[in-house]
N, C-alpha and C positions, 0 to 999 in steps of 0.2 A: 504494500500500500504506500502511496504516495503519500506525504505531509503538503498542507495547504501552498506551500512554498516553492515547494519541487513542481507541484500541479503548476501554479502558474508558472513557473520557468520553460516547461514541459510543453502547456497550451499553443505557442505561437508555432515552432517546429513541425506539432503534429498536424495543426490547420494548416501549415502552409505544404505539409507532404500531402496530402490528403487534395487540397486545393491545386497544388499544382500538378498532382496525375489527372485531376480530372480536369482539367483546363488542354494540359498539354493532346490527350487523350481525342478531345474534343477537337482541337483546332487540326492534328494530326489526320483523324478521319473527315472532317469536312474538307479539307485540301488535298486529299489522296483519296477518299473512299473508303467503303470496304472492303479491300481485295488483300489478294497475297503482301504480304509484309506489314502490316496495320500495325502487328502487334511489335514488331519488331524497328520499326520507326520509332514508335512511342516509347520504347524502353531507352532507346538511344536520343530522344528529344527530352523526354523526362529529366535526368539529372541538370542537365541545359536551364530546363524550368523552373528546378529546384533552385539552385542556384544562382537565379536571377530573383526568385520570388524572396526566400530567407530575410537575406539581407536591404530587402527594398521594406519589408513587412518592419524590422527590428528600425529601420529610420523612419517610415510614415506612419507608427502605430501612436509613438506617444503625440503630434501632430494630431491626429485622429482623438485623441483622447483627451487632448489641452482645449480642442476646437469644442469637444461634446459636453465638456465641463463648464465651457463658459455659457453656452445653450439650452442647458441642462436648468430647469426650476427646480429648486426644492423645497417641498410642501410643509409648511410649517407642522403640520398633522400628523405627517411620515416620521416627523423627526423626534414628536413624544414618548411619552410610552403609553399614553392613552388610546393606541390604535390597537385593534379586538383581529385576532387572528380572522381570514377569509375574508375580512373587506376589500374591496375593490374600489380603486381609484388615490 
């Protein structure tokens, strides 16, 4: 089991593997098709993908996060402890 710490160190890696098979996987078949070597492009454009995606994720993520923060209202409601589990909104 992961500790809460490890997860989040963990989290960006695993999205961007997961995101860039299916990106590269995607853009790989729509420009080729499906025919003989699909799978074998994709394995050899993948790491390509990975590679480019990591380190583009690990510079536009806190960007991404300083922007949603400033965007971001916080409900004075949310923030008591007067809020009853299963409410919404």
């Amino acid at each position: 089991m992961l500790t809460p710490r490890q997860a989040q160190f963990a989290f960006v890696p695993l999205v961007v593997t997961l995101m860039s098979g299916v990106m590269s996987f995607a853009m790989i078949a729509l420009h080729r098709g499906f025919g003989p070597g699909l799978i074998e492009a994709w394995l050899r454009g993948w790491p390509v993908a990975f590679a480019v995606a990591l380190p583009a994720a690990w510079v536009i993520l806190p960007g991404v996060r300083a922007l949603l923060a400033r965007v971001t209202k916080v409900c004075s409601e949310a923030t008591g402890s007067s809020r009853r589990l299963g409410r919404m909104g």
